[in-house]
DRENDO-1510 file (C-alpha; in Angstrom, 1 decimal, always signed):
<recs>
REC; n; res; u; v; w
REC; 1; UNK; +0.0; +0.0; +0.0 .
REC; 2; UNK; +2.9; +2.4; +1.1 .
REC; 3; UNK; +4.4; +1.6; -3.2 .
REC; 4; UNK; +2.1; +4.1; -4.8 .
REC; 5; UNK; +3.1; +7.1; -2.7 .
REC; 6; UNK; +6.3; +6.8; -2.9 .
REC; 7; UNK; +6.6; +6.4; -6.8 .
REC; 8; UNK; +4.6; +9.7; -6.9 .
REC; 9; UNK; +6.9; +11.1; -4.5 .
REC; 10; UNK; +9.5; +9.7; -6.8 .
REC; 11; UNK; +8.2; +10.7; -9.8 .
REC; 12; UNK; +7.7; +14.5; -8.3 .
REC; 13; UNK; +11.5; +14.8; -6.7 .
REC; 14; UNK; +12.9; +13.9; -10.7 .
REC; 15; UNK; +10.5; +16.2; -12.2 .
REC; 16; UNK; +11.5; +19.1; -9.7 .
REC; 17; UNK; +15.5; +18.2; -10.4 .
REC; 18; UNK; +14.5; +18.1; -13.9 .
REC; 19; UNK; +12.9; +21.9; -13.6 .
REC; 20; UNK; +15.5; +23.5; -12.0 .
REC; 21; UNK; +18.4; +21.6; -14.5 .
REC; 22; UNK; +16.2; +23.4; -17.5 .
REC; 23; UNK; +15.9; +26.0; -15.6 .
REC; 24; UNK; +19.7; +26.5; -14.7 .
REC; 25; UNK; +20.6; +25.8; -18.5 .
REC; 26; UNK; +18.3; +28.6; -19.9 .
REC; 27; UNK; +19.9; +31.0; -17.1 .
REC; 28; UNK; +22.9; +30.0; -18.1 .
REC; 29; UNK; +22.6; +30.3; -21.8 .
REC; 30; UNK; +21.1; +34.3; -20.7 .
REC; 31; UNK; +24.1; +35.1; -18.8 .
REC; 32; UNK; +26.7; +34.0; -21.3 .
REC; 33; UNK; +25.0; +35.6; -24.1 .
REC; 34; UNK; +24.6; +39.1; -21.5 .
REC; 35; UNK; +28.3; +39.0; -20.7 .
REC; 36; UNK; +29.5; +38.7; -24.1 .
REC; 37; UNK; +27.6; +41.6; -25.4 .
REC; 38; UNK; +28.8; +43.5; -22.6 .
REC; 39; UNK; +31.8; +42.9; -23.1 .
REC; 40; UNK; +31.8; +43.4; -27.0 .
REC; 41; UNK; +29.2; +46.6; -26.0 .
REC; 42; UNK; +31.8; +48.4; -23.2 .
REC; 43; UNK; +34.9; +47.4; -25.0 .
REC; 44; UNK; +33.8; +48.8; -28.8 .
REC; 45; UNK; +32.1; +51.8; -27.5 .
REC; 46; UNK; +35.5; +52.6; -26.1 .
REC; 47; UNK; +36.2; +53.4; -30.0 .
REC; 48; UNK; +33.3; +54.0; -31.7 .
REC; 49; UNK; +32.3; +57.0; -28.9 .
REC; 50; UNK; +34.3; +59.5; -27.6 .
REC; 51; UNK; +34.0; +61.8; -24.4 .
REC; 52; UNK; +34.2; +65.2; -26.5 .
REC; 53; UNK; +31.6; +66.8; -29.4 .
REC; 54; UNK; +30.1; +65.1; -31.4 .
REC; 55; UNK; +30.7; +62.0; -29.1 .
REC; 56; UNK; +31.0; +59.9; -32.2 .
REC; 57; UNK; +34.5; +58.3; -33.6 .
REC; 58; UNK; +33.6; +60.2; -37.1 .
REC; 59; UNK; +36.9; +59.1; -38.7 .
REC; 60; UNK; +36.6; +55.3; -37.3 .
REC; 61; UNK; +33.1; +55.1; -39.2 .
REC; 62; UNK; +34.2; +56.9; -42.7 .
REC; 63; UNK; +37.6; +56.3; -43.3 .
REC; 64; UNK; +39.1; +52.9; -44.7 .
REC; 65; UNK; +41.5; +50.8; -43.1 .
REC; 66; UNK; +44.7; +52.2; -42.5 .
REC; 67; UNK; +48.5; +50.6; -40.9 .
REC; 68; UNK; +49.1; +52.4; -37.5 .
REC; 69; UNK; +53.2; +53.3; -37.0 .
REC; 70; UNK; +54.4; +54.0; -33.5 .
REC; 71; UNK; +57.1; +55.5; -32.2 .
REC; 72; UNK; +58.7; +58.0; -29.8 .
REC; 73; UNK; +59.7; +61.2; -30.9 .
REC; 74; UNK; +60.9; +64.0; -28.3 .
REC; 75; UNK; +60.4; +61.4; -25.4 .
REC; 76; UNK; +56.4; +61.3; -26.4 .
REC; 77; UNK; +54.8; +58.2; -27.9 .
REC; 78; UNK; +53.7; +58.6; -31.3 .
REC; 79; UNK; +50.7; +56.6; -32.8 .
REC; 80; UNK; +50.0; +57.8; -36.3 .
REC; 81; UNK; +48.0; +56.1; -39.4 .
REC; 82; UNK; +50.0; +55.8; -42.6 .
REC; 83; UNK; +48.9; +59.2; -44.1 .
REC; 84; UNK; +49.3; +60.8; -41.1 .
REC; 85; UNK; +52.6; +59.7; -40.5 .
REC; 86; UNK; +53.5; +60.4; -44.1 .
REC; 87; UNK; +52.5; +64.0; -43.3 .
REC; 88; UNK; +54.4; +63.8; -40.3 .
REC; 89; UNK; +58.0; +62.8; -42.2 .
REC; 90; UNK; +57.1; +65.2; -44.7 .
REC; 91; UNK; +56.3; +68.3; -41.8 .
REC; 92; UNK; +59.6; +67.3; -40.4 .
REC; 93; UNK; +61.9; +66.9; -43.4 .
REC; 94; UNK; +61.7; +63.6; -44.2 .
REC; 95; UNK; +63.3; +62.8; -40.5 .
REC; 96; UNK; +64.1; +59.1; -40.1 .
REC; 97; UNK; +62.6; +57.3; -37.0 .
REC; 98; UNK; +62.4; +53.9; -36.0 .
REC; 99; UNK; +58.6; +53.2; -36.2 .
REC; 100; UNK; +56.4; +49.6; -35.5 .
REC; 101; UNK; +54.3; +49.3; -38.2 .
REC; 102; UNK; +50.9; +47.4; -37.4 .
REC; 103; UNK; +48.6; +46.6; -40.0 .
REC; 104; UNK; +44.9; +47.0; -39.5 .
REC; 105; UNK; +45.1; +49.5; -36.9 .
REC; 106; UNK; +44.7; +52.7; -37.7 .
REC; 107; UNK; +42.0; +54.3; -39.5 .
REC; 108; UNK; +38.4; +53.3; -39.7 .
REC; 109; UNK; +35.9; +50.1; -41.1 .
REC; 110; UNK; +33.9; +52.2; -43.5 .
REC; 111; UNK; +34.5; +50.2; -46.8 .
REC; 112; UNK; +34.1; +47.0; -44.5 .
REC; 113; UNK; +30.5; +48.3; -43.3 .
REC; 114; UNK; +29.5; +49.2; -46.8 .
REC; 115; UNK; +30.1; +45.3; -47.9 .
REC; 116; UNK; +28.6; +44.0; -45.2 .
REC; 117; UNK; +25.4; +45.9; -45.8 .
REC; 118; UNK; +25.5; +45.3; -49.9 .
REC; 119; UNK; +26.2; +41.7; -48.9 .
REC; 120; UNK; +23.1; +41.0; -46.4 .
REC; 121; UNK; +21.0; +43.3; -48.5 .
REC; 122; UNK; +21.9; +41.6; -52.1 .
REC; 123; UNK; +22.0; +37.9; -50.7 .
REC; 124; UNK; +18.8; +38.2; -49.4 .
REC; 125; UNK; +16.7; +39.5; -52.0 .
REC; 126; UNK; +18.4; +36.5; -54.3 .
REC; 127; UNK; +17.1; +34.1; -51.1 .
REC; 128; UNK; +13.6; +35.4; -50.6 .
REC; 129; UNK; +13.2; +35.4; -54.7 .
REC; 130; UNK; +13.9; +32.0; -55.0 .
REC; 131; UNK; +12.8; +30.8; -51.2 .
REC; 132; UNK; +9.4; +31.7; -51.7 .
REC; 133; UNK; +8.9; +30.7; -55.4 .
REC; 134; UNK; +9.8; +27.2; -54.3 .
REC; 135; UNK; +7.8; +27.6; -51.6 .
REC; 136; UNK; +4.6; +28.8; -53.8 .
REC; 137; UNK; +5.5; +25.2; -55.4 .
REC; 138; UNK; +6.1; +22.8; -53.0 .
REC; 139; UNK; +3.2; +24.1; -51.1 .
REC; 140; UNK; +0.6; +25.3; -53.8 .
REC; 141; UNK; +1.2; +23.5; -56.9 .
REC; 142; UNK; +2.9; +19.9; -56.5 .
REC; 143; UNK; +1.9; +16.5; -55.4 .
REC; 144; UNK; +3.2; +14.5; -52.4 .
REC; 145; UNK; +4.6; +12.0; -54.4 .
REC; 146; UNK; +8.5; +10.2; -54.1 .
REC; 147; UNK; +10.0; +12.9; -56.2 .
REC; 148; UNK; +8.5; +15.7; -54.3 .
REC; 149; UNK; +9.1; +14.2; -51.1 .
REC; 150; UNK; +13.1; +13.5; -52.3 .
REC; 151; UNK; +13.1; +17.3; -52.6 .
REC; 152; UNK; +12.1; +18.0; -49.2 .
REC; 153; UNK; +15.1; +16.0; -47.9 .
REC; 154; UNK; +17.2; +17.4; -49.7 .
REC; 155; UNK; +16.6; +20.3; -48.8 .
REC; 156; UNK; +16.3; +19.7; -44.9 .
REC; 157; UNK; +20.1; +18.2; -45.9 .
REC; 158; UNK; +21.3; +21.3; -47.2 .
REC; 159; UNK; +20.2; +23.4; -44.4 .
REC; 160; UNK; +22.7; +21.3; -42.4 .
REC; 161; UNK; +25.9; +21.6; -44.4 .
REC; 162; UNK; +28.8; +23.4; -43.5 .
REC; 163; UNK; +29.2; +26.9; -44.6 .
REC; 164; UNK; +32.5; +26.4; -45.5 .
REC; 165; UNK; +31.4; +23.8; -47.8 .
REC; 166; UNK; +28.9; +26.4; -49.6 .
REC; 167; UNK; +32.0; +28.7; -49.7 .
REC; 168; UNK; +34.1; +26.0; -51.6 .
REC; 169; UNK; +30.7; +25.3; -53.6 .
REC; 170; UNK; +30.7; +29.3; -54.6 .
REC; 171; UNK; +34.5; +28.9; -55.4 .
REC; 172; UNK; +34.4; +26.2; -57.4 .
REC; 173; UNK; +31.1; +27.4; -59.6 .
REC; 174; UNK; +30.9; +31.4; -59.5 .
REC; 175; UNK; +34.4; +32.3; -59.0 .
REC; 176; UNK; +36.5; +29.5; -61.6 .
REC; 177; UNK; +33.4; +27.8; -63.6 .
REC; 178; UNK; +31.3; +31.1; -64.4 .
REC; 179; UNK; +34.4; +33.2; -64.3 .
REC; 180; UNK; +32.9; +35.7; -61.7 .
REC; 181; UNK; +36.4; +35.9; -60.1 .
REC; 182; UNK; +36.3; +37.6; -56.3 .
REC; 183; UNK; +32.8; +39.8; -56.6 .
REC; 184; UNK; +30.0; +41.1; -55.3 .
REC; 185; UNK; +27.9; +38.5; -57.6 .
REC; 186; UNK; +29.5; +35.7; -56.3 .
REC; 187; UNK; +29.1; +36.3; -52.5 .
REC; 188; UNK; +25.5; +37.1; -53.2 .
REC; 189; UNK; +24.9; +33.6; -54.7 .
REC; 190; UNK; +26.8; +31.4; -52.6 .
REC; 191; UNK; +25.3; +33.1; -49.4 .
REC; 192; UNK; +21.7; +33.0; -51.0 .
REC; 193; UNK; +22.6; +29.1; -51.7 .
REC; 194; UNK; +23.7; +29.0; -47.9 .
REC; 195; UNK; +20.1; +30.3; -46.2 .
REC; 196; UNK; +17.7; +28.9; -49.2 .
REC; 197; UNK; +16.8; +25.8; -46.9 .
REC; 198; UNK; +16.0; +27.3; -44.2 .
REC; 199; UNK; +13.8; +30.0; -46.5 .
REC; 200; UNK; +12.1; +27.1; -48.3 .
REC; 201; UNK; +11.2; +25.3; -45.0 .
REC; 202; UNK; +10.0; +28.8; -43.3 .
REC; 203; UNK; +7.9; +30.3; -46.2 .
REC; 204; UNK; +6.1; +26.6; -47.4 .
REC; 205; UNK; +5.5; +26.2; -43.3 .
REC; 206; UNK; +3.7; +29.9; -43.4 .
REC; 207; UNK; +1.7; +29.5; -46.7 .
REC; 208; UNK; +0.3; +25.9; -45.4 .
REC; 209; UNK; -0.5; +28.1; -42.1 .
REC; 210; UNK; -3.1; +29.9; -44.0 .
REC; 211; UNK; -6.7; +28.2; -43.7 .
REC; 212; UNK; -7.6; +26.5; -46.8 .
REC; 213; UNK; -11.3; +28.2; -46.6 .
REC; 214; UNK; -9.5; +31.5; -48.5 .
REC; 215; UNK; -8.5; +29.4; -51.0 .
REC; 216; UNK; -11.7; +27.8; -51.9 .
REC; 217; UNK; -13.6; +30.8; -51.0 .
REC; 218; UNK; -11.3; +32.6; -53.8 .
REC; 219; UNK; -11.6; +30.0; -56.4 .
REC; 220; UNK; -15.8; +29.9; -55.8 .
REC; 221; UNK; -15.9; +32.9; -56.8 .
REC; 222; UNK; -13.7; +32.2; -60.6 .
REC; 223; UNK; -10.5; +33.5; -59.4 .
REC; 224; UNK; -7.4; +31.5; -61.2 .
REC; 225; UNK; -4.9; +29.4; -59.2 .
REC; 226; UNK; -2.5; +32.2; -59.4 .
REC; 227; UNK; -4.9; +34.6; -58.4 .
REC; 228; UNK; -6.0; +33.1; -55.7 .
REC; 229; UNK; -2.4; +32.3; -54.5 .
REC; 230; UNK; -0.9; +36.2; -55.0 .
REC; 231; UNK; -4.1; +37.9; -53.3 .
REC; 232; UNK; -5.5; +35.5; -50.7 .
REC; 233; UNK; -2.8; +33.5; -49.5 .
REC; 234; UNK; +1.3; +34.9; -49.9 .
REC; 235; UNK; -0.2; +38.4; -48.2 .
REC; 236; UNK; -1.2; +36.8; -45.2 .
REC; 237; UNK; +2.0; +34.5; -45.1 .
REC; 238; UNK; +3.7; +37.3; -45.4 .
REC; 239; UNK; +4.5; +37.3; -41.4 .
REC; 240; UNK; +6.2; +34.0; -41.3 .
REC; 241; UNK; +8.0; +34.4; -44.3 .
REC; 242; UNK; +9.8; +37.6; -42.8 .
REC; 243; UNK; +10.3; +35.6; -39.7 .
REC; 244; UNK; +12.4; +33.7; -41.6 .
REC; 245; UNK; +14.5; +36.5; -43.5 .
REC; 246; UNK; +15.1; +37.6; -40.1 .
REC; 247; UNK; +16.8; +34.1; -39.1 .
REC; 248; UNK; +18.2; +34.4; -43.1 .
REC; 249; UNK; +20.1; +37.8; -42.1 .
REC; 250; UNK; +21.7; +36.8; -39.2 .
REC; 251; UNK; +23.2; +34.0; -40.4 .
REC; 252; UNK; +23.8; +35.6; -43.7 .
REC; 253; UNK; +26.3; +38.4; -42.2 .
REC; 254; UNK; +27.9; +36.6; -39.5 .
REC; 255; UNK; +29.6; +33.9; -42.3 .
REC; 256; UNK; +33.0; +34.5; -42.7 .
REC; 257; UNK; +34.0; +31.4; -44.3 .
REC; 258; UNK; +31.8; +31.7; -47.9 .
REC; 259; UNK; +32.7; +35.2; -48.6 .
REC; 260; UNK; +36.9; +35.0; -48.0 .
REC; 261; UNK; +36.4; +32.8; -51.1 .
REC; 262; UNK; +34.0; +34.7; -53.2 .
REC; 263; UNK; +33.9; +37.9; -52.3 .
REC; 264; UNK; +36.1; +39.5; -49.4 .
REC; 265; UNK; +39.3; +41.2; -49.7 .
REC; 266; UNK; +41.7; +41.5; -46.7 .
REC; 267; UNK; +42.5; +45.3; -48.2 .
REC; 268; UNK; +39.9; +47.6; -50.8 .
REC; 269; UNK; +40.0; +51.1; -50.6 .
REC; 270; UNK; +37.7; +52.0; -53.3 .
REC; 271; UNK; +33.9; +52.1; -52.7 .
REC; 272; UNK; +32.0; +49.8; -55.2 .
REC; 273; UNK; +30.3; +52.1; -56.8 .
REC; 274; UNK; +33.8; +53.9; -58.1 .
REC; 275; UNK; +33.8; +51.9; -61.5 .
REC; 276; UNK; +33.6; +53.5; -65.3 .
REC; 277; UNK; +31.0; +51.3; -66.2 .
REC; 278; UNK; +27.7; +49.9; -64.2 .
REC; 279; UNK; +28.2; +46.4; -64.7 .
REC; 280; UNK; +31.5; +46.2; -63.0 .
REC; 281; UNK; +29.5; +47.2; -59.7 .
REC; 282; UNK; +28.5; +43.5; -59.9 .
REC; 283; UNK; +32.4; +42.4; -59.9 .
REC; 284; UNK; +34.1; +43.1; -57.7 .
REC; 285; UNK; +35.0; +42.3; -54.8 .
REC; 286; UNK; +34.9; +44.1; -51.3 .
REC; 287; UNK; +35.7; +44.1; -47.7 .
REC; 288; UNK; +33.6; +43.0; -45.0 .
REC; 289; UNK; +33.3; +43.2; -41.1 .
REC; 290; UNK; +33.2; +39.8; -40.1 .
REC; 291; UNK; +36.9; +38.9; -42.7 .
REC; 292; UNK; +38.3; +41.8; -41.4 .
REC; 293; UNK; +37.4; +40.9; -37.5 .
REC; 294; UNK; +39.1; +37.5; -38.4 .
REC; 295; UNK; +41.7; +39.2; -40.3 .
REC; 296; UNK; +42.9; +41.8; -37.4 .
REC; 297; UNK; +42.2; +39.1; -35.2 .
REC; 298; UNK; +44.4; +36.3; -36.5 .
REC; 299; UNK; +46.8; +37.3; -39.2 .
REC; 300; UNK; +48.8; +40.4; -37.4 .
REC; 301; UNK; +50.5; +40.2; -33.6 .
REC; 302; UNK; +47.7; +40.8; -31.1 .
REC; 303; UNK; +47.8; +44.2; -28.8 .
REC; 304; UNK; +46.1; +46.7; -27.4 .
REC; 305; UNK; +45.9; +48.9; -30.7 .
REC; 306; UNK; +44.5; +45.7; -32.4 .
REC; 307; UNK; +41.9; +45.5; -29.6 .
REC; 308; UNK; +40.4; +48.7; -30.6 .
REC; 309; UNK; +39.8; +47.6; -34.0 .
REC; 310; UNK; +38.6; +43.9; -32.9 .
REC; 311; UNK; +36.0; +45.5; -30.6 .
REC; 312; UNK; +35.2; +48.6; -32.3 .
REC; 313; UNK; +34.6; +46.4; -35.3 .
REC; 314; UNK; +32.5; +43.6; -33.5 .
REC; 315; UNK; +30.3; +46.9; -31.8 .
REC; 316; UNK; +29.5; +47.9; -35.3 .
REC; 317; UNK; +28.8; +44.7; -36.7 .
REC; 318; UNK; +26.3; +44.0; -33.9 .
REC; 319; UNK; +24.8; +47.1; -34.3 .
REC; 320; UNK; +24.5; +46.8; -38.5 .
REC; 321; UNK; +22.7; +43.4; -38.1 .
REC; 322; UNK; +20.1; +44.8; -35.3 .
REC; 323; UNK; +19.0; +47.6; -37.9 .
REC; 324; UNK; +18.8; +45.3; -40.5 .
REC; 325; UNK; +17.0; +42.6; -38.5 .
REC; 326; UNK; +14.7; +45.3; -36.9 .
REC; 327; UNK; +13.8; +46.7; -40.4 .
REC; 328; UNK; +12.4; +43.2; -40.9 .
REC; 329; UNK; +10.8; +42.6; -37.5 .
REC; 330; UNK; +9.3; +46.1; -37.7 .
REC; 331; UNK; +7.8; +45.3; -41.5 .
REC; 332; UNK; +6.6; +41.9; -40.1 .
REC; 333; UNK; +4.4; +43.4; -37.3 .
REC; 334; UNK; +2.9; +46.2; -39.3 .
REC; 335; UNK; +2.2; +43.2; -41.6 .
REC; 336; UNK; +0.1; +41.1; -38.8 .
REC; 337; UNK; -1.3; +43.9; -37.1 .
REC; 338; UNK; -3.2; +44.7; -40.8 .
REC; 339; UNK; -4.0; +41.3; -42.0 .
REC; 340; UNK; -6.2; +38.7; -39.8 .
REC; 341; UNK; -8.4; +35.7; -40.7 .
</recs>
C-alpha cells in the first residue's frame, strides 16, 4: 500500500530536479549571451564613442583601413596612421625614425560596413526570390509523391551543411566555372545558396498556415490558381516568411568562411560604386566586417591597438545586423497587425 506514494513522491523529486536543470541551462545560456555583449558593447564603445563633441569616432566610421606606425619622438609616444605619418616625415623633413608598423590598426571600417550591408541586402533578396517561389511550389502546386518528397530531404540536408562547404561550392562554380572571379555576384549567390533551406522550410510552413477556406472561398468565386495564390494567401504568409528573412540575415552576415572565397578582400580602398561602367558594380569584390574581424584578429601580432579595431569592429557589426533585423521585424508586425483571418 505504502508503493504508490512513494513512486509519486519519486516521480515529483525527478521532475523538480528536472525543472530546476532546464531552468539552470536557460539562465545559463542568458548570462553567457549578456556577458559577451557587454563585453563586445563596453569594449567597442570605447572606440566608436568619444568623451568630446560630437561623441562619435567620425573618422573610425568613414575612413578605410589604415597601418598604425608607432614611435617615440621627443620622449612622447607617437601613434600615427599611414597618411598621417606620411604628413608627419614630410612636416619634419623627411626625419628618419624607427617606427612599428601594425597593420589594420589605424583608420576606420567604412568600406568593410559598406560590404557588409550590400552583402546581407543583395544575398537576401536573391534568397527570398527563389525561397518563396519554391515555396509557392512545393506548397501550392505539386503533389506529395517520391520525387517531391526527395526534394524536401534534400533540402532539410542542405540546411545542415557546412558553410564552408557552400563557400568551396561558390568557389568552385561562381568564382573558376562562371568566371565571376572575387565579386560582389558571387558572395550574393553562394550566401543565397547558404540560407535557401532554411527560407524554403520557413515560407512553405507559413503559406500551409493559411486556412484552406480563402483558397476555396477565392476559387468559388472564378479567381485562377495564381490569383487566388498572389491575393489570398502569400499576403497573409507574409508574417512568417519575414520571420524567416530575419533568421536568413543573421546567419547571412555573421559567415566569414563563404565570402573569403567569393567575395572578401583583406585590403579595398575603393567604394564599389567607383567603377567607369555599371556592370562592374557587380564584380568586384569588397571588404567586410566579419573577414576583417578575423583578419585583425588572426593574421597580425595581437595588442592593445588591435583590440580597438577587434571590438570597435565587432560593436559595429552587432549594431549593422540589429538595424537590418529590426527593419524586418518592424515590416513583419505592421504586416500582422493589418491582416487577420
Amino acid at each position: 500500500m505504502t508503493t504508490a506514494p512513494s513512486n509519486a513522491g519519486r516521480v515529483r523529486f525527478i521532475e523538480r530536479i528536472l525543472f530546476w536543470v532546464l531552468r539552470f541551462a536557460t539562465y545559463f545560456v542568458l548570462a553567457a549571451a549578456t556577458y559577451i555583449f557587454l563585453d563586445i558593447g563596453i569594449k567597442g564603445s570605447r572606440t566608436v564613442f568619444t568623451s568630446k563633441p560630437p561623441f562619435i569616432n567620425i573618422p573610425f566610421l568613414t575612413e578605410p583601413p589604415q597601418t598604425l606606425y608607432v614611435f617615440d619622438y621627443g620622449g612622447k609616444k607617437m601613434t600615427l596612421s599611414d597618411r598621417q605619418f606620411r604628413d608627419w616625415k614630410t612636416a619634419h623633413d623627411g626625419t628618419e625614425v624607427e617606427a612599428t608598423s601594425i597593420a589594420y590598426s589605424a583608420g576606420g571600417i567604412w568600406p568593410c560596413i559598406v560590404g557588409t550591408a550590400l552583402l546581407v541586402i543583395g544575398s537576401m533578396i536573391l534568397a527570398l526570390i527563389i525561397g518563396i517561389s519554391s515555396a509557392i511550389y512545393l506548397s501550392e502546386y505539386s503533389r506529395n509523391g517520391p520525387w517531391i518528397r526527395l526534394v524536401r530531404i534534400a533540402i532539410l540536408n542542405l540546411a545542415g551543411v557546412p558553410s564552408i562547404v557552400f563557400g568551396l561550392f561558390g568557389f568552385g562554380l561562381f568564382v573558376i566555372f562562371f568566371g565571376w572571379n572575387v565579386s560582389l555576384i558571387a558572395g550574393w549567390f553562394t550566401l543565397g545558396l547558404m540560407i535557401l533551406p532554411a527560407i524554403i522550410t520557413a515560407s512553405e510552413e507559413a503559406l500551409r498556415a493559411v486556412p484552406q477556406g480563402l483558397r476555396e472561398g477565392s476559387l468559388a468565386l472564378g479567381a485562377s490558381k495564381w490569383q487566388t495564390i498572389r491575393k489570398n494567401v502569400l499576403p497573409y504568409a507574409i508574417p512568417g516568411i519575414l520571420t524567416s528573412s530575419i533568421l536568413g540575415i543573421a546567419r547571412v552576415a555573421g559567415e566569414t568562411a563563404p565570402i573569403m572565397f567569393t567575395a572578401a578582400y583583406a585590403m579595398r580602398d575603393e567604394m564599389p560604386w567607383q567603377v567607369t561602367r555599371w556592370t562592374d558594380f557587380f564584380f568586384q569584390g569588397v571588404m567586410a566586417l566579419p573577414y576583417h574581424i578575423y583578419v585583425v584578429s588572426s593574421k597580425i601580432p595581437q595588442n592593445e591597438y588591435t583590440e580597438r579595431v577587434q571590438y570597435g569592429g565587432a560593436f559595429v557589426f552587432l549594431v549593422l545586423v540589429m538595424l537590418i533585423a529590426l527593419t524586418s521585424i518592424v515590416l513583419r508586425e505592421r504586416t500582422r497587425n493589418r491582416l487577420s483571418w
